[in-house]
C-alpha positions, 0 to 999 in steps of 0.5 A: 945941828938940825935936820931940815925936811920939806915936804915938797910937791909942785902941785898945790893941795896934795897935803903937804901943809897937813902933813908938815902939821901932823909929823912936827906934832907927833915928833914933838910930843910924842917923841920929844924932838925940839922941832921949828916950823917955818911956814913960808906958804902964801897962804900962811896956813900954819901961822894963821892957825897958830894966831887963832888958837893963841885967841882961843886961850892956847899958851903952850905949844909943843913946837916953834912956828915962824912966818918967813918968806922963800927970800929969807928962809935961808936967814931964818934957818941960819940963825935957828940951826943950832936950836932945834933937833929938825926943821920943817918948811912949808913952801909955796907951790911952784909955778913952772920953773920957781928958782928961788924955792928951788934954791931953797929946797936945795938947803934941804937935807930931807925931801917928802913927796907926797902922791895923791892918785889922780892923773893931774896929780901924779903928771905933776909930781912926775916932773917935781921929782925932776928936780929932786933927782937934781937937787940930790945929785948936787948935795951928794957931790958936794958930800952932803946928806940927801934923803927922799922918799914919797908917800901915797896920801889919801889912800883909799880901796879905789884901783887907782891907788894901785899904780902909785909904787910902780910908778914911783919907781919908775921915777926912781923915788921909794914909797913908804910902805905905810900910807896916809888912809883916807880917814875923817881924822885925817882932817884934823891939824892943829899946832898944839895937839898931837894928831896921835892923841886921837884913837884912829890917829895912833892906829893909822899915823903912828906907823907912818911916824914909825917909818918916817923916823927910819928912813930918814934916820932921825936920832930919836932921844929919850931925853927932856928938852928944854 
């Protein structure tokens, strides 16, 4: 039975897209999960790109990608949920109170925040965690697991990255220790490589993998998949 994380946040190019890329990546390869990417996203990022790497010669990739639409993501999920080890969604952006993604979030079992430090930013993200509180409440009184966390991404040596873990709490959210550091690897997404193939890649993202995995109590086995 698999997991199903989304990386979430209301407000549109704060990284989740990239950061969906990098974690199915790394947990695929690196850590031998069986792992499926739903890309529900208008803009259908991780499909697009998926398409030009088969054009340029790519035939095997270390995780599944589907292109779906928020109206039949919970179809999707239904039909893969024994296959896979975790699911990943990449959603669109909300504008205003989106009912339907957030009746999709709501089959999440795995909410990453990612915050970015900038006053529109975190303004956004303060009112997203709204309804993640909301949606956590709902599964823990229908006795199913609930897991969020939020993470600095972009995170520089500017004063502003500084406010971020107190004002998390005050949202009642933890923010991973380990940030996603402002690094020209950090540009780097692909569907078929491991972004912990590059050096600084494995320097500064495999301890964000390291913790993901702990947090969120992901079963890591050494076996084979198929």
């Amino acid at each position: 039975m698999a997991r199903i994380i989304c990386i979430a946040n209301q407000k549109g190019g704060i990284g989740k897209t990239s950061c969906t890329l990098w974690l199915a990546g790394a947990l695929s390869i690196d850590y031998n999960q069986k792992v499926l990417v739903i890309d529900a996203d208008a803009q259908q990022t991780i499909n697009d790109l998926r398409t030009m790497e088969r054009e340029q010669g790519i035939e095997v990739f270390p995780f599944e990608v589907i292109s779906a639409s928020p109206e039949s993501i919970e179809a999707v999920i239904e039909e893969h949920f024994d296959s896979y080890d975790l699911i990943f969604l990449d959603m669109p952006r909300m504008t205003g109170n989106d009912e339907m993604i957030v009746d999709v979030l709501a089959v999440c079992d795995s909410m990453l925040v990612p915050f970015v430090a900038s006053t529109a930013d975190t303004m956004s993200t303060g009112v997203f965690m709204n309804i993640v509180e909301s949606l956590g409440e709902i599964r823990k009184e229908e006795n199913l697991p609930f897991y969020s966390f939020g993470f600095l991404n972009k995170s520089s040596r500017r004063k502003e990255n500084d406010f971020i873990p107190e004002y998390a709490k005050d949202l009642g959210i933890t923010i991973f220790d380990t940030p996603i550091k402002d690094k020209k690897v950090f540009q780097q997404i692909s569907t078929s490589k491991s972004i912990l193939d590059f050096k600084d890649g494995k320097a500064d993202f495999k301890p964000f993998v390291d913790e993901f995995i702990k947090k969120f109590e992901i079963k890591i086995s050494t076996k084979k998949k198929k």
